[in-house]
C-alpha positions as CSV (number, residue, x, y, z in Angstrom):
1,X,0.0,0.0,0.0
2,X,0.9,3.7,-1.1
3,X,1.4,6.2,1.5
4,X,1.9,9.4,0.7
5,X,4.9,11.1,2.2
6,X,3.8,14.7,2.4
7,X,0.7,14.0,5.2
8,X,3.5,11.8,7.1
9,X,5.7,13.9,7.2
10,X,3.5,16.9,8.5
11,X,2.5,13.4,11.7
12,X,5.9,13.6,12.9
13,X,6.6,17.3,12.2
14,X,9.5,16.3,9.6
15,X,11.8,18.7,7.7
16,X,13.6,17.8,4.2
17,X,17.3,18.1,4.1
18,X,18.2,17.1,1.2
19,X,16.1,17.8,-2.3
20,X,13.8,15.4,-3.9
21,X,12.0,13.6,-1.5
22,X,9.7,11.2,-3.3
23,X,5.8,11.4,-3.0
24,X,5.5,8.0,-2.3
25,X,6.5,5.5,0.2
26,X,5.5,1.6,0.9
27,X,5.9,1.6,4.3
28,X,8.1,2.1,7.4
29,X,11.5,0.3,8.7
30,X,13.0,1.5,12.3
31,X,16.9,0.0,12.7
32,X,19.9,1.7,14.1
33,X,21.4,-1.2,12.8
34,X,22.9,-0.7,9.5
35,X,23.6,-4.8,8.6
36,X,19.7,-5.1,9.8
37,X,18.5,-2.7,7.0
38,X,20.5,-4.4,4.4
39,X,19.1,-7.8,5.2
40,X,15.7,-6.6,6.1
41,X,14.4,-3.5,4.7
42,X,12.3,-3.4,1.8
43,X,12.7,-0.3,-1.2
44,X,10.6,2.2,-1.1
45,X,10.0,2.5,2.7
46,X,10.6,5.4,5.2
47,X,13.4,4.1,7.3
48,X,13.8,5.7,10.8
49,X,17.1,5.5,12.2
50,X,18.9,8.1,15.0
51,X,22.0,7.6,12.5
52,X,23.8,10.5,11.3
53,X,27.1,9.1,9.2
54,X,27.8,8.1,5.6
55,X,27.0,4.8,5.9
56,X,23.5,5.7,6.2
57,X,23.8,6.8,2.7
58,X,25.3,3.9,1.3
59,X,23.0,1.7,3.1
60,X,19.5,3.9,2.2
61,X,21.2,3.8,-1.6
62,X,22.7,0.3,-1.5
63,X,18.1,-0.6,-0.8
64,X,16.7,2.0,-2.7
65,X,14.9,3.2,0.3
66,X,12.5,6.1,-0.4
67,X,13.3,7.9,2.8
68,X,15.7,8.4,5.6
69,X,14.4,9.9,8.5
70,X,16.8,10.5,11.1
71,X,14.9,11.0,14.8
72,X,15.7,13.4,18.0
73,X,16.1,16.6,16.2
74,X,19.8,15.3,14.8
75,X,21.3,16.8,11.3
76,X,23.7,14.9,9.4
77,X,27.1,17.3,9.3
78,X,27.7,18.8,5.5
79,X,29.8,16.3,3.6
80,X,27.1,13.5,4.5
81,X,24.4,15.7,2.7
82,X,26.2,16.2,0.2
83,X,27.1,12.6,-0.6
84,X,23.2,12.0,-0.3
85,X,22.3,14.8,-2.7
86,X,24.7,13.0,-4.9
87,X,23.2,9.6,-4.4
88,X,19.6,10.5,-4.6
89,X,19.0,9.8,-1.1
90,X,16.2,11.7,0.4
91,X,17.0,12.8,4.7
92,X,14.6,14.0,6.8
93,X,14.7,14.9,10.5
94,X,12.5,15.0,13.1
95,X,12.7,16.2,16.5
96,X,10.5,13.4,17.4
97,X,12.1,10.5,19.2
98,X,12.1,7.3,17.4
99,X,9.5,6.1,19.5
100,X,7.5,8.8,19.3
101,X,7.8,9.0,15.4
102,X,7.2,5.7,15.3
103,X,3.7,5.9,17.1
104,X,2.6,8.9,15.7
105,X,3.4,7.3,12.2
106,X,1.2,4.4,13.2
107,X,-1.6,6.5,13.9
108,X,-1.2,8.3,10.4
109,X,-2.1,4.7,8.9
110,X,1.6,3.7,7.8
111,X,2.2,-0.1,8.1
């Protein structure tokens, strides 16, 4: 099932930090680990992770996951940007915990 990312994003009060964030998303993954998301995750999804490094990138990029959202109010530092700009990576943050996004993301209907 289609969610659309737009009315999640405004659930857990999510800004873009990177440019083109896809309209679409099939669903939600929540790992810190990064060897969990490569053997688990589905494309497409919203993964939720407090992660902030570059292997975030090359993991979100490696499953053609359709978002990152990184929880607690943390920013990735430039270079890591960057390199998802570069990759087509879309980052979010919240300043929603992971639990809280994560409920609050239930509530908005994504499975």
């Amino acid at each position: 099932m289609n969610f659309e990312l737009k009315s999640v994003l405004a659930a857990v009060e999510a800004e873009p930090l990177t440019n083109g964030t896809p309209t679409e998303i099939q669903g939600c993954y929540i790992s810190d680990l990064l060897s969990d998301v490569l053997a688990h995750a589905q494309s497409d999804v919203l993964w939720l992770t407090l992660q902030t490094h570059r292997n975030v990138v090359a993991c979100a990029a490696t499953k053609d996951i359709g978002a990152v959202l990184i929880t607690c109010g943390r920013t990735p530092d430039p270079q890591v940007l960057a390199e998802a700009e570069e990759n087509g990576v879309a980052l979010l943050s919240t300043p929603l915990t992971t639990y809280e996004a994560a409920g609050r993301l239930w509530e908005a209907g994504l499975r």
